[in-house]
N, CA, C and O atoms as a GROMACS GRO file, in nm:
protein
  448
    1UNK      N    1  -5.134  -0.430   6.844
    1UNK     CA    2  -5.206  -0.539   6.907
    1UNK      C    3  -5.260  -0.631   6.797
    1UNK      O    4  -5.297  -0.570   6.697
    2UNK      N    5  -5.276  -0.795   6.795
    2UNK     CA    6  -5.322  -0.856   6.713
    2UNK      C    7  -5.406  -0.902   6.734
    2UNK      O    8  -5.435  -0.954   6.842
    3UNK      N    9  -5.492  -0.894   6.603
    3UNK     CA   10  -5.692  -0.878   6.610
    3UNK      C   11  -5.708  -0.985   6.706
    3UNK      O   12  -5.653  -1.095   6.718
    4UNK      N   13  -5.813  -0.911   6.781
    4UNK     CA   14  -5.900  -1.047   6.882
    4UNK      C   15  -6.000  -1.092   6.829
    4UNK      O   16  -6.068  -1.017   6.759
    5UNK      N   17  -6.042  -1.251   6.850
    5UNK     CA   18  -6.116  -1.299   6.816
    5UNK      C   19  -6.265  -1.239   6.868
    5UNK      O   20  -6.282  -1.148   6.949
    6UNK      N   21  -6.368  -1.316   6.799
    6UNK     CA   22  -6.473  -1.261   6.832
    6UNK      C   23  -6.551  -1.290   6.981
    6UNK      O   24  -6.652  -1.242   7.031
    7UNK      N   25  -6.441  -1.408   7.035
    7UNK     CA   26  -6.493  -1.433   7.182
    7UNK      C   27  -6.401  -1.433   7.289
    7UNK      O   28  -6.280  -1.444   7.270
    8UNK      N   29  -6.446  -1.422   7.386
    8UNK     CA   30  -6.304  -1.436   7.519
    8UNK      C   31  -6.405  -1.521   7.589
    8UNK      O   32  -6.528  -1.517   7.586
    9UNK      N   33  -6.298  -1.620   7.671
    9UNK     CA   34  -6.362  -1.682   7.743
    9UNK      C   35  -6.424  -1.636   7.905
    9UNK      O   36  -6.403  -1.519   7.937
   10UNK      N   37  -6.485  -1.707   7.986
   10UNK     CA   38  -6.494  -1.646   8.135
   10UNK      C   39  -6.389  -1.600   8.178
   10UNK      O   40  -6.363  -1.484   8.209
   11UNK      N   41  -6.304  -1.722   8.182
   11UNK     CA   42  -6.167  -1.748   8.260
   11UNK      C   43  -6.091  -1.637   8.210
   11UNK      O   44  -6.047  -1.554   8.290
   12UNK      N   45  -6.062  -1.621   8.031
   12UNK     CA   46  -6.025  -1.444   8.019
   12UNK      C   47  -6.031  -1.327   8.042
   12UNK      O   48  -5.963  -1.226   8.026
   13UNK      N   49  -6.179  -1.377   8.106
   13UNK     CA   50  -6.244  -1.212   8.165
   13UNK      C   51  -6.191  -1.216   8.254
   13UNK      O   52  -6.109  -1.128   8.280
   14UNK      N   53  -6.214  -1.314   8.333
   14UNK     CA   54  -6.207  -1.345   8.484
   14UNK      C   55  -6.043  -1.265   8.482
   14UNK      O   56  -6.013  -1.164   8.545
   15UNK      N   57  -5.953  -1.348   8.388
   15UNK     CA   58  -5.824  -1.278   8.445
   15UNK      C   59  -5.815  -1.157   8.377
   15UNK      O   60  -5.698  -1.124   8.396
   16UNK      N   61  -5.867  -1.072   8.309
   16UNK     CA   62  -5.847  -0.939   8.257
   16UNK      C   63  -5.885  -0.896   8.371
   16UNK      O   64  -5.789  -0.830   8.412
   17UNK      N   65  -5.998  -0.892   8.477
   17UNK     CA   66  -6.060  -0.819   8.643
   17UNK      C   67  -5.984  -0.859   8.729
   17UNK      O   68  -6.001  -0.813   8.842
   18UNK      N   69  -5.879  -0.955   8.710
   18UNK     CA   70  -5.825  -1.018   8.830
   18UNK      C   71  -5.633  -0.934   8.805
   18UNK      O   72  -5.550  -0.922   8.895
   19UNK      N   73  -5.617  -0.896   8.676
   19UNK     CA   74  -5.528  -0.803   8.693
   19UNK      C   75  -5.534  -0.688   8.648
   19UNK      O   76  -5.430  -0.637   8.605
   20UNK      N   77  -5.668  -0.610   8.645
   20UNK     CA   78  -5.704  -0.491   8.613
   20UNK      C   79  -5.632  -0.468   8.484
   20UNK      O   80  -5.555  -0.377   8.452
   21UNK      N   81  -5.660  -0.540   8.438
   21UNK     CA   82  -5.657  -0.462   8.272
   21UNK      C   83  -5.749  -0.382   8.238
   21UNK      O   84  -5.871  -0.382   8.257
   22UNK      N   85  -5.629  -0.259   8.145
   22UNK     CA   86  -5.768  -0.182   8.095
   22UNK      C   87  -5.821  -0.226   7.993
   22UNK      O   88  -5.774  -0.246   7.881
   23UNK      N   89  -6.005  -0.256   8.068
   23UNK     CA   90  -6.093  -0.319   7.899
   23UNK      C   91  -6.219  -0.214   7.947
   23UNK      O   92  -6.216  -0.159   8.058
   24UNK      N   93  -6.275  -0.204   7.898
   24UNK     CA   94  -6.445  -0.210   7.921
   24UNK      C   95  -6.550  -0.295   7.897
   24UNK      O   96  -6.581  -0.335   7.785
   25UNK      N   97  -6.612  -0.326   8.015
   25UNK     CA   98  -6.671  -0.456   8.035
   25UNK      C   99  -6.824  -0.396   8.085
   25UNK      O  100  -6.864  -0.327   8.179
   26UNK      N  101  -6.899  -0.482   7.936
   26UNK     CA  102  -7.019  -0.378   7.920
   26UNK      C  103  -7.118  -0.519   7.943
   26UNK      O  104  -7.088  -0.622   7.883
   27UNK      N  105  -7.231  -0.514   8.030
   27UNK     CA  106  -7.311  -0.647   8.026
   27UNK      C  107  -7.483  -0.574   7.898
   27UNK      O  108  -7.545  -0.479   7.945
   28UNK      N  109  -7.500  -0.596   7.845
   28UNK     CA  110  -7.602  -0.567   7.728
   28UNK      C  111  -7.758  -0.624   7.759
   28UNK      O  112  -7.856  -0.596   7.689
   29UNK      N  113  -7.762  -0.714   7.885
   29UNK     CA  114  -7.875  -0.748   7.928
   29UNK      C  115  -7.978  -0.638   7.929
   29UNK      O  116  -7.945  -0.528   7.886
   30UNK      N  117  -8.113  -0.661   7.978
   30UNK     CA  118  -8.220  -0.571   8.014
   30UNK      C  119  -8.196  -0.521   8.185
   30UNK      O  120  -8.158  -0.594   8.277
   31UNK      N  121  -8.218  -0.436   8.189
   31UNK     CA  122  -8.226  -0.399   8.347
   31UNK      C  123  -8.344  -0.487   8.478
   31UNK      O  124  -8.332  -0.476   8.600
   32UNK      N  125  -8.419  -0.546   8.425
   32UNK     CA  126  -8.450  -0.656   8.522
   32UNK      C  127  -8.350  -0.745   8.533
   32UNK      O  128  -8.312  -0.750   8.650
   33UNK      N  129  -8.288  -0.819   8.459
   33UNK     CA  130  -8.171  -0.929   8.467
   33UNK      C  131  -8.040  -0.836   8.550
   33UNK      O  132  -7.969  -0.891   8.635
   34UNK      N  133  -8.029  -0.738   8.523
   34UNK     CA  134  -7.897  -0.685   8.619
   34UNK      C  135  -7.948  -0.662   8.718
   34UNK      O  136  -7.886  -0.676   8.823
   35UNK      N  137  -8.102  -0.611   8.715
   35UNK     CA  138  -8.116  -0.602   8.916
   35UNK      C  139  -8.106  -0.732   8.981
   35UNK      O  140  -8.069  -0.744   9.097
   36UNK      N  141  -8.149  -0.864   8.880
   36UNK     CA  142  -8.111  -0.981   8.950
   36UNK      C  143  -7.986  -1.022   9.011
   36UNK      O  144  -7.970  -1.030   9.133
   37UNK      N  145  -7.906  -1.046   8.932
   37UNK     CA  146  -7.735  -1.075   8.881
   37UNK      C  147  -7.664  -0.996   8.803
   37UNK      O  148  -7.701  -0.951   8.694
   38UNK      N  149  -7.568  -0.979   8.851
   38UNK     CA  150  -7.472  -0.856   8.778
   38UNK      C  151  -7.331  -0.905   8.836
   38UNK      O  152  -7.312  -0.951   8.949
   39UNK      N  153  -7.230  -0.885   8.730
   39UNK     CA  154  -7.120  -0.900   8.771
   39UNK      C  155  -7.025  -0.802   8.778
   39UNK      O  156  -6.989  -0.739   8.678
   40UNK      N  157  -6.955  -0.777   8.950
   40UNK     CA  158  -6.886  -0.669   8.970
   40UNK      C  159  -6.788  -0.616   8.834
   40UNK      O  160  -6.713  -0.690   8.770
   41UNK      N  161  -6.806  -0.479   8.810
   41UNK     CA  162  -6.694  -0.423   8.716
   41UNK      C  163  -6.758  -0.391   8.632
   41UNK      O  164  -6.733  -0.285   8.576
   42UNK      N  165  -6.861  -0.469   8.592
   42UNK     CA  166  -6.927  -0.432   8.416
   42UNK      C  167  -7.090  -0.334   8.424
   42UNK      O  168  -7.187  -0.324   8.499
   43UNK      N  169  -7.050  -0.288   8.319
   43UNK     CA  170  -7.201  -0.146   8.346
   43UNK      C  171  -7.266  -0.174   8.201
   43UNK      O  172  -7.218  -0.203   8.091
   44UNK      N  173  -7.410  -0.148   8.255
   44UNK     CA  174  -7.533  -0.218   8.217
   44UNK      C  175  -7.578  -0.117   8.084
   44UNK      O  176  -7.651  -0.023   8.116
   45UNK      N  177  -7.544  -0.126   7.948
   45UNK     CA  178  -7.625  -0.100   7.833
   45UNK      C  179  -7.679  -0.201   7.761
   45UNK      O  180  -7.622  -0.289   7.696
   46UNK      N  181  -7.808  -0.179   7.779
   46UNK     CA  182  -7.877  -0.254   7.722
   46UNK      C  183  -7.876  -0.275   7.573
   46UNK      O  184  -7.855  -0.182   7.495
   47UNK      N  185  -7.904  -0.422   7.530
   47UNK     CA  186  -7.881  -0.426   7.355
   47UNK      C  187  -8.023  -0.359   7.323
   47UNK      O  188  -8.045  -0.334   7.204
   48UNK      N  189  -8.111  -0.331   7.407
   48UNK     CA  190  -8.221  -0.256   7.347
   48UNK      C  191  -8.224  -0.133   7.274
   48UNK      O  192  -8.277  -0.097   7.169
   49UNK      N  193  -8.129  -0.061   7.388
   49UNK     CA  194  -8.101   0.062   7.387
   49UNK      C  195  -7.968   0.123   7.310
   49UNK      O  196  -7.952   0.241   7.280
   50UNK      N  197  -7.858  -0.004   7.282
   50UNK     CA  198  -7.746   0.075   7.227
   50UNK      C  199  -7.719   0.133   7.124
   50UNK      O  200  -7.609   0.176   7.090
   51UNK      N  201  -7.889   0.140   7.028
   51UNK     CA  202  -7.790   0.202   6.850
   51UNK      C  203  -7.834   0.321   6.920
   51UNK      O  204  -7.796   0.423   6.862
   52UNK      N  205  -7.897   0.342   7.021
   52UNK     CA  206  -7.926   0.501   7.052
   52UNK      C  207  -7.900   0.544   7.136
   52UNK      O  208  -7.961   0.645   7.170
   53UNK      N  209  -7.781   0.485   7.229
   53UNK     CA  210  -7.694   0.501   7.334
   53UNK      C  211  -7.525   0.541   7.298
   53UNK      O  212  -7.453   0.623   7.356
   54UNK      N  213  -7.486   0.434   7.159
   54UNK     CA  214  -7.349   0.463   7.080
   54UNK      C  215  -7.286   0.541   7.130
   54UNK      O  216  -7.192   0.501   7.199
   55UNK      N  217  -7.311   0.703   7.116
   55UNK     CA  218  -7.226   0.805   7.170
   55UNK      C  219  -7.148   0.808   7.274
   55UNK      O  220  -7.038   0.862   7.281
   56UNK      N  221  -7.230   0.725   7.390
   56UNK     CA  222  -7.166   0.687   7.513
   56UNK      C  223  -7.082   0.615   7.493
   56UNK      O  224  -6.999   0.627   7.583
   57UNK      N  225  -7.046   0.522   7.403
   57UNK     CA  226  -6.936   0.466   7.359
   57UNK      C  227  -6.842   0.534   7.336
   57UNK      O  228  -6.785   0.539   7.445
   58UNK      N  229  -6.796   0.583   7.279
   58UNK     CA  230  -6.732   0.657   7.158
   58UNK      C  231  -6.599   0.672   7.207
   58UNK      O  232  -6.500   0.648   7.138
   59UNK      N  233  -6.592   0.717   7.340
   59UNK     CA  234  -6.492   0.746   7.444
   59UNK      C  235  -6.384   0.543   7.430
   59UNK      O  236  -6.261   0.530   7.422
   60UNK      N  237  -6.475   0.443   7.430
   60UNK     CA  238  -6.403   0.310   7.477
   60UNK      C  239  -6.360   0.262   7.363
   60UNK      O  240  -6.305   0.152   7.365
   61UNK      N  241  -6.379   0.349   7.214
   61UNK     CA  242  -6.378   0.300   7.099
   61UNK      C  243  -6.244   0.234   7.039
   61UNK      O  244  -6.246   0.134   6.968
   62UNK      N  245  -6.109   0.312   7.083
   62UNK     CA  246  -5.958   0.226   7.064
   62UNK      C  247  -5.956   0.154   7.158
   62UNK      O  248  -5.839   0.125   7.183
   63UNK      N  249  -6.049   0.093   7.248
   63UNK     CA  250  -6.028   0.024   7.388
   63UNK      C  251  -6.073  -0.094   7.390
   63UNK      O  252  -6.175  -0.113   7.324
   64UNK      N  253  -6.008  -0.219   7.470
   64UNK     CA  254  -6.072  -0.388   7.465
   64UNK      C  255  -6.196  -0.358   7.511
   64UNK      O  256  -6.207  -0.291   7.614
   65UNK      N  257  -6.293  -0.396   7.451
   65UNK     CA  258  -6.441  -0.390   7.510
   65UNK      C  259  -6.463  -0.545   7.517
   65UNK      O  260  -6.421  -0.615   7.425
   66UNK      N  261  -6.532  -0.602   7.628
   66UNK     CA  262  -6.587  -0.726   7.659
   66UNK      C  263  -6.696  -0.698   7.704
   66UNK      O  264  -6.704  -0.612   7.792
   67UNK      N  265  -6.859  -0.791   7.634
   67UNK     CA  266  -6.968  -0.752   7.636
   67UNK      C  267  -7.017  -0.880   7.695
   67UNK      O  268  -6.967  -0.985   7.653
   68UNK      N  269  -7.106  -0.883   7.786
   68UNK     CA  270  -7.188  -1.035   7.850
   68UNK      C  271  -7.324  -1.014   7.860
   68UNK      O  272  -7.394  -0.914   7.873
   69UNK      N  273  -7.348  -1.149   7.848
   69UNK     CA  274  -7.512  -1.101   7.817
   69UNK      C  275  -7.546  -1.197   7.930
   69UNK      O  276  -7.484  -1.198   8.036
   70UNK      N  277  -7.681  -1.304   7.893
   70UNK     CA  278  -7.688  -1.448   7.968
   70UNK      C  279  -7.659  -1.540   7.955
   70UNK      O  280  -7.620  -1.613   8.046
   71UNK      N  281  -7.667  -1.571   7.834
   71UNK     CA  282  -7.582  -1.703   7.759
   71UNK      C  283  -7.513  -1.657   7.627
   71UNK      O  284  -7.511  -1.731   7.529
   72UNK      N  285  -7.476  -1.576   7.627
   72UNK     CA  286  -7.347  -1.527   7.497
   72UNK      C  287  -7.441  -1.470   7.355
   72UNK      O  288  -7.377  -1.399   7.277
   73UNK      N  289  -7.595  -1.499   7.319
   73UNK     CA  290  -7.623  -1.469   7.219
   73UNK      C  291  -7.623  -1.335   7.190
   73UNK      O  292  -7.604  -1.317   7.070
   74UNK      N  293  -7.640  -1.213   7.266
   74UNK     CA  294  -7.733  -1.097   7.250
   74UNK      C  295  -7.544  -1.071   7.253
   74UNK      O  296  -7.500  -0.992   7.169
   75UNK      N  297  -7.489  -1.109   7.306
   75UNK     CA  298  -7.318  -1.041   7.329
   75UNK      C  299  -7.263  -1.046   7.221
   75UNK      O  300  -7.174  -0.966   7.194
   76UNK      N  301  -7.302  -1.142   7.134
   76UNK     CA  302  -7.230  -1.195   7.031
   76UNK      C  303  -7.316  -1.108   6.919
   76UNK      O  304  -7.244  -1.111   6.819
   77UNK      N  305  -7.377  -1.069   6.904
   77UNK     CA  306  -7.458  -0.976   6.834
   77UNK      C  307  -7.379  -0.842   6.854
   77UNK      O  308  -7.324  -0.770   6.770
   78UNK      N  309  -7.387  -0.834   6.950
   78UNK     CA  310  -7.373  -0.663   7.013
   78UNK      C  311  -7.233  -0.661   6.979
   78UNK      O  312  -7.190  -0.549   6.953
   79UNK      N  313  -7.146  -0.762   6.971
   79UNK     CA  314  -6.968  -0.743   6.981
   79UNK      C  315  -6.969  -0.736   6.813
   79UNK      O  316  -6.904  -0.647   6.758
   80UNK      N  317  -7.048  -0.837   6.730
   80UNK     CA  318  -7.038  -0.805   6.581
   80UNK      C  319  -7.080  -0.628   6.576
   80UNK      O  320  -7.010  -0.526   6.573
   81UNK      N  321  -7.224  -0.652   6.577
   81UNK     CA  322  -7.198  -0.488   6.540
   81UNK      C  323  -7.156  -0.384   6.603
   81UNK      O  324  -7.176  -0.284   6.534
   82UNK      N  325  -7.100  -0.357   6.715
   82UNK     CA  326  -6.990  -0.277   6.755
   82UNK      C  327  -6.882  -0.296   6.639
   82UNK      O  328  -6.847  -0.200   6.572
   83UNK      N  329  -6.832  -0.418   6.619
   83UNK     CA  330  -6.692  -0.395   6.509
   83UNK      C  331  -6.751  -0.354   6.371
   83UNK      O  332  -6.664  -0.332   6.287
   84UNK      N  333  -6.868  -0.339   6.331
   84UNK     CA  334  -6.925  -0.289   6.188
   84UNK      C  335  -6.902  -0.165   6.243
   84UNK      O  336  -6.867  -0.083   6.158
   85UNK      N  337  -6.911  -0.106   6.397
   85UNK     CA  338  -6.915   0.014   6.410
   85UNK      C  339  -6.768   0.097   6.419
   85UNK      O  340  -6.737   0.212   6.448
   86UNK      N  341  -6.709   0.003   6.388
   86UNK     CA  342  -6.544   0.087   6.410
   86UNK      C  343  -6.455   0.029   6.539
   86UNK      O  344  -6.334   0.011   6.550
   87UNK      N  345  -6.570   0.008   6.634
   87UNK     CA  346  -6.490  -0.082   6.784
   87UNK      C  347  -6.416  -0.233   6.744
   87UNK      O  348  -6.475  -0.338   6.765
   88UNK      N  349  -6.291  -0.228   6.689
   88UNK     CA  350  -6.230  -0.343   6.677
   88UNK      C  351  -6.215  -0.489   6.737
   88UNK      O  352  -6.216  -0.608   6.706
   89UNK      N  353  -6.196  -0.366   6.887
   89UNK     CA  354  -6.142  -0.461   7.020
   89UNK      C  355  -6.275  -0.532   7.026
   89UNK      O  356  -6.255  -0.647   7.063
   90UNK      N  357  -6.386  -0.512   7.007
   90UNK     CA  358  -6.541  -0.552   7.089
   90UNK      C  359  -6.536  -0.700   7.116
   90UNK      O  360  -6.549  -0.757   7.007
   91UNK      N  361  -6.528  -0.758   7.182
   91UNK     CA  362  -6.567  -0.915   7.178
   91UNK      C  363  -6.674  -0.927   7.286
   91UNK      O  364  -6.705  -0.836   7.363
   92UNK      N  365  -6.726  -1.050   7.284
   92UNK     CA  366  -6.847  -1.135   7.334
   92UNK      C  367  -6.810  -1.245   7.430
   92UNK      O  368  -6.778  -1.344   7.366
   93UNK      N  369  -6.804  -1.263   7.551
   93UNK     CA  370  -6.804  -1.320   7.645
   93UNK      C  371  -6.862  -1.468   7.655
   93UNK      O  372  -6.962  -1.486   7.724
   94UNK      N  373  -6.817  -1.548   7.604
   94UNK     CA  374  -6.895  -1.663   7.544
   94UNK      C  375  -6.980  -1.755   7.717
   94UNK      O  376  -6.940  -1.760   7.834
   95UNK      N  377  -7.048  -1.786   7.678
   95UNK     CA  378  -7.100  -1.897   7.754
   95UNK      C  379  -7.237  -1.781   7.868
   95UNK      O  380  -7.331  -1.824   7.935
   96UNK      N  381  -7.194  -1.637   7.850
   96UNK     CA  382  -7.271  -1.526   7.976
   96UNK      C  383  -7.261  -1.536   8.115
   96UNK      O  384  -7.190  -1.609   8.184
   97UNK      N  385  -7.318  -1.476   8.136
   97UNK     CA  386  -7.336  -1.473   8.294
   97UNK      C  387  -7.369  -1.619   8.348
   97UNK      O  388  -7.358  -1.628   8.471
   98UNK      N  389  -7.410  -1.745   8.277
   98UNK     CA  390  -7.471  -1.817   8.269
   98UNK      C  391  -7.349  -1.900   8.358
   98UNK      O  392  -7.332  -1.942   8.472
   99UNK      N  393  -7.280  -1.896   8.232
   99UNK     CA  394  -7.164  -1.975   8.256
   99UNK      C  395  -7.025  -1.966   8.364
   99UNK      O  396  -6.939  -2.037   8.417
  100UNK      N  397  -7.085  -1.788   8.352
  100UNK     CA  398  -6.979  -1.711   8.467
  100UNK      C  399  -7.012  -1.761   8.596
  100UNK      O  400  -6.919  -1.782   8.673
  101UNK      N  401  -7.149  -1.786   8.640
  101UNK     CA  402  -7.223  -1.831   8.751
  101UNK      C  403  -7.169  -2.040   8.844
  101UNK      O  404  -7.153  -2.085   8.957
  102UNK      N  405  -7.162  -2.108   8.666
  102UNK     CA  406  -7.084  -2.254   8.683
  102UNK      C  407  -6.932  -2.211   8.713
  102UNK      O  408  -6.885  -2.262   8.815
  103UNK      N  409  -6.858  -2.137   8.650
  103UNK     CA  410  -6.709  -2.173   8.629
  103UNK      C  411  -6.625  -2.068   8.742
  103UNK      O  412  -6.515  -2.083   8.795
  104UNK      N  413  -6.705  -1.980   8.752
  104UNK     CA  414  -6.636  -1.834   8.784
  104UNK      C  415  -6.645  -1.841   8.963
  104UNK      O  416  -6.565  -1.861   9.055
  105UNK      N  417  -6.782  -1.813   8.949
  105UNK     CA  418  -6.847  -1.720   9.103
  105UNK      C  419  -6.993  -1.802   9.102
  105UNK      O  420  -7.086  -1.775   9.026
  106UNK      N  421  -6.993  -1.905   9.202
  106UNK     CA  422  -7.113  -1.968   9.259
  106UNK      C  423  -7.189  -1.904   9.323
  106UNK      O  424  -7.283  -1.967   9.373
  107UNK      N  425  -7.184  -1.800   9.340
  107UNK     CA  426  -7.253  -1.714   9.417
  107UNK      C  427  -7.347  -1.640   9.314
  107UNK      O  428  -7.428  -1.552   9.345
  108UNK      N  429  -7.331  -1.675   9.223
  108UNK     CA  430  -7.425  -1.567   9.149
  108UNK      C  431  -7.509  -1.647   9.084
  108UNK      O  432  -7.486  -1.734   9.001
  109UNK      N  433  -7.640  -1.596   9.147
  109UNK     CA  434  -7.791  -1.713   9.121
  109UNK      C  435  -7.794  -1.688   8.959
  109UNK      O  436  -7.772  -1.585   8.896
  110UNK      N  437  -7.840  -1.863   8.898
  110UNK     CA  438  -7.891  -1.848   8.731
  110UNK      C  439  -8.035  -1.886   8.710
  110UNK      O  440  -8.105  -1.966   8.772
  111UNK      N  441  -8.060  -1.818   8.621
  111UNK     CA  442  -8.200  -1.761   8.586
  111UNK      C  443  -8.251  -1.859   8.479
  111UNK      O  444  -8.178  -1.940   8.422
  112UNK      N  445  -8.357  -1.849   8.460
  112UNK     CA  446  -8.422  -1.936   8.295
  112UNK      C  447  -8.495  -1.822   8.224
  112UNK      O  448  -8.549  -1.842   8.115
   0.00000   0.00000   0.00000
């Protein structure tokens, strides 16, 4: 496979869920923001919690991981150091839930 960049777009995600590719699709928000909005498919580790969550990784580690946050910053963090951590595939979901909410799925209320 040839290296992925450090971002995928919505519309990439969108079509990685729309033909079930295997990725793992991790949202890194806090758990108030996912009880708000959450997007079907992706499970909730928090960037609070992940240098001490990792292990739970470990299993998705040769695997495309796509990470979303709210607006791409905390994803884009979390997808760098996942790849310091050995996770190659990790990328960052650019624009977040934010953007997933304009381009994707109107249905999903955005927050400030």
């Amino acid at each position: 496979m040839s290296e992925l960049g450090l971002e995928i777009s919505v519309a990439e995600t969108k079509a990685l869920l729309d033909s079930e590719a295997d990725f793992y699709f991790m949202d890194c928000r806090e758990q108030n923001e996912w009880d708000y909005v959450s997007i079907e498919g992706a499970e909730l580790l928090p960037m609070s919690e992940i240098q001490g969550r990792i292990d739970e990784l470990e299993s998705q580690k040769e695997r495309h991981i796509v990470i979303h946050c709210h607006h791409g910053g905390r994803s884009l963090q979390v997808a760098q150091w996942l790849r310091q951590q050995g996770f190659a595939q990790a990328q960052s979901m650019a624009g977040g839930i934010d953007v997933w909410s304009q381009e994707i799925d109107g249905s999903k209320p955005r927050y400030s």
